[in-house]
N, C-alpha and C positions, 0 to 999 in steps of 0.2 A: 522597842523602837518608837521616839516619840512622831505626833502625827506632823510637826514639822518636817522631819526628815524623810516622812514617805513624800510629804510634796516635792521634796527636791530632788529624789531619786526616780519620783515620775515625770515632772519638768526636763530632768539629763534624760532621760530611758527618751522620752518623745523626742527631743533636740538630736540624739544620736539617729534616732530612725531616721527622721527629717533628713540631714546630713545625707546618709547613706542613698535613700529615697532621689535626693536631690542628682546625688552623683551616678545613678543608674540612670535615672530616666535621663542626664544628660548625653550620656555615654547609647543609647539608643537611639537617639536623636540625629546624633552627626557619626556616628561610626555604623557601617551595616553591622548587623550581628542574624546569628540564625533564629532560626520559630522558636525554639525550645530554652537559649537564656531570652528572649524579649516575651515569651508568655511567664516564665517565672518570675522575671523584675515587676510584670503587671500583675500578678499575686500577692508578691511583697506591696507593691503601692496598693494592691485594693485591702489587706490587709490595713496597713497602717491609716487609708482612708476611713477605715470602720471606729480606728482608735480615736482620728480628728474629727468623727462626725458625734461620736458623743460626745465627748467634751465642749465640742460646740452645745450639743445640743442644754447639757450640763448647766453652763456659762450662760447661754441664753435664758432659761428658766430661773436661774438665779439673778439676772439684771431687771435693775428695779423700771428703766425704761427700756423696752425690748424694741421698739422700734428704732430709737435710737443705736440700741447696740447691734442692731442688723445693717444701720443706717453706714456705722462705725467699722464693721468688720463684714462685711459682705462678698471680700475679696478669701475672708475664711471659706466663704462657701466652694467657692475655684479649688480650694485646696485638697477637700474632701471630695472632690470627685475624681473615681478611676478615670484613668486614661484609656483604658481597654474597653470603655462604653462608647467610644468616640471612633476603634478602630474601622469600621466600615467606610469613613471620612476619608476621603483623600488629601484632606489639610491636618493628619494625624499630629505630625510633628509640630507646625504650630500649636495645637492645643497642650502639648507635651509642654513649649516652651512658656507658655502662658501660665501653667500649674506648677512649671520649676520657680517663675517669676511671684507666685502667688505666695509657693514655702517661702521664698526669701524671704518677703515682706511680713509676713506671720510672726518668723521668728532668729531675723536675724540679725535683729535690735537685743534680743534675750541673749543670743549664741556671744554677741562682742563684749554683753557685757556681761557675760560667765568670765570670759576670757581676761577682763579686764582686772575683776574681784577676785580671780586665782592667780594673777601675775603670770597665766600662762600664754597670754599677747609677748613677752619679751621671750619665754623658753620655746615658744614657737617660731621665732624671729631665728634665733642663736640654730634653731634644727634646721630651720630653711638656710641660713646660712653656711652651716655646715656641709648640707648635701648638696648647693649651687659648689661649695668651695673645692669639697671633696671631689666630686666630678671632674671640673679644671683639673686640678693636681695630679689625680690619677691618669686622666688620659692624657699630660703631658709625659707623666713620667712613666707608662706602661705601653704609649702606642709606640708598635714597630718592635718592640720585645716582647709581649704578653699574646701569644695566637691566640687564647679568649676573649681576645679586645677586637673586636671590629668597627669600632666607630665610638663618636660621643654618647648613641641614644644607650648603649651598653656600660658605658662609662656611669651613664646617668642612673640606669636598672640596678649597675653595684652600689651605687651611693647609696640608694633608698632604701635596700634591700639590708646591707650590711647596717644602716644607721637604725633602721625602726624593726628588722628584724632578728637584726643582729645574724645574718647568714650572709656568707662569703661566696655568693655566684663566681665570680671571676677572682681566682688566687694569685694574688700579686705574685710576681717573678724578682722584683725589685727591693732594694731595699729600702728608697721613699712610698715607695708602694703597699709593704706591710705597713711600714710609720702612719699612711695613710689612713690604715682599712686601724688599727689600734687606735686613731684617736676618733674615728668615726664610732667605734665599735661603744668605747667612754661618753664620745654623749650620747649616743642612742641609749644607754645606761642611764645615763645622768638624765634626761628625758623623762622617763621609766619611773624614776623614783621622784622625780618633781612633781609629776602627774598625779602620781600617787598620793604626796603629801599634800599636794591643793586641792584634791579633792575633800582627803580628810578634813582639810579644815574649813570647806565650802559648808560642808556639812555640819559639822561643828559648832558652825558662825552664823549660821542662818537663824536655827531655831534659838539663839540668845536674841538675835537681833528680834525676831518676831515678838518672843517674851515681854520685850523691852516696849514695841511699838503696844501691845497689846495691854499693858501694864498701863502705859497711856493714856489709851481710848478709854480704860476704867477710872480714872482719874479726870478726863473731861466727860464723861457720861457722869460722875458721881458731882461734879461742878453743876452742871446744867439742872441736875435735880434739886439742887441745892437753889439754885435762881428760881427756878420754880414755886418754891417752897414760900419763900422770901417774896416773889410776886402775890402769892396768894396772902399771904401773911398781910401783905398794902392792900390788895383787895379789900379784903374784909375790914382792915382798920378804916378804908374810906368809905364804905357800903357802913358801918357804925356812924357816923360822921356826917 
């Protein structure tokens, strides 16, 4: 595996924690939950905090003006810190919402434009549309028939459920009802395999493009040495002279 493609597979690997991270600690935040998931999501975050404080640390040591680049990302710093160091505070949750706001900024400039260079902004668009649509359709056509159906937010749990994991919680009674859950079932399929191939070729396309930029920088690094060469060259004809 070349070393392009480990960066891009630890680029996604961190983007995905991030994500996940993000959606916990917001989900703790405004929904009570018990001791036992809210100390394990603060494990996953102090975890994933250990993985943003070295690469901070990493990136810092690598920047050729280090004040400036604290100057510049300073708000990384918010991001690397557990929330569970903070629990004793009775302003918890503000600090929770400050370090969700902190991931955003970090890296959700990078996450739009994954999204944008896999074309997976439009197959995400076509998914959200289909499980807003599926939802409609099914609870028209199954409420008052389907005794599995008790309301919209049920309607809503078969849409997501049946399109991303392809499981059928509430079995259509109806016959626009299975039509429903069959073309739900095709994109969450279609999904599936789009994901899949834009991944492949995130990866694929990265390290050409790097090759290419790099190939570059050798090409003006090999210029500049070259003016060099060429200024010294006038030197000495004028220091003779």
């Amino acid at each position: 595996m070349e070393y392009g493609e480990l960066i891009r597979i630890k680029e996604l690997t961190i983007l995905i924690l991030i994500i996940l991270d993000i959606v916990l600690l917001s989900y703790i935040s405004f929904y009570p939950s018990n001791p036992g998931t809210v100390n394990a999501i603060n494990q996953f975050d102090l975890f994933l905090c250990i993985i943003l404080f070295l690469e901070f640390s990493i990136n810092l040591k690598k920047a050729d003006d280090r004040k400036r680049f604290l100057r510049e990302n300073w708000m990384d710093i918010v991001a690397f810190m557990p929330v569970d160091f903070f629990r004793a505070f009775r302003f918890i949750r503000i600090i929770r919402v400050v370090k969700v706001l902190a991931l955003f900024r970090k890296y959700l400039k990078k996450f739009f434009t994954f999204l944008v260079d896999t074309h997976l902004d439009q197959a995400l668009g076509i998914l959200l549309f289909a499980i807003v649509g599926g939802t409609l359709f099914f609870y028209m056509m199954e409420s008052g028939v389907n005794r599995s159906l008790h309301g919209p937010l049920d309607s809503l749990w078969y849409s997501i459920t049946t399109t991303i994991v392809g499981e059928v919680v509430i079995p259509p009674t109806t016959l626009y009802g299975k039509a429903i859950t069959s073309m739900l079932m095709l994109v969450g399929v279609t999904f599936v395999g789009f994901l899949t191939a834009s991944l492949a070729s995130w990866f694929v396309k990265n390290p050409e493009e790097e090759k290419e930029i790099h190939d570059r920088i050798e090409n003006i690094e090999k210029s500049i040495e070259d003016l060099k060469r060429e200024i010294r060259e006038i030197k000495e004809l004028l220091q003779e002279k």
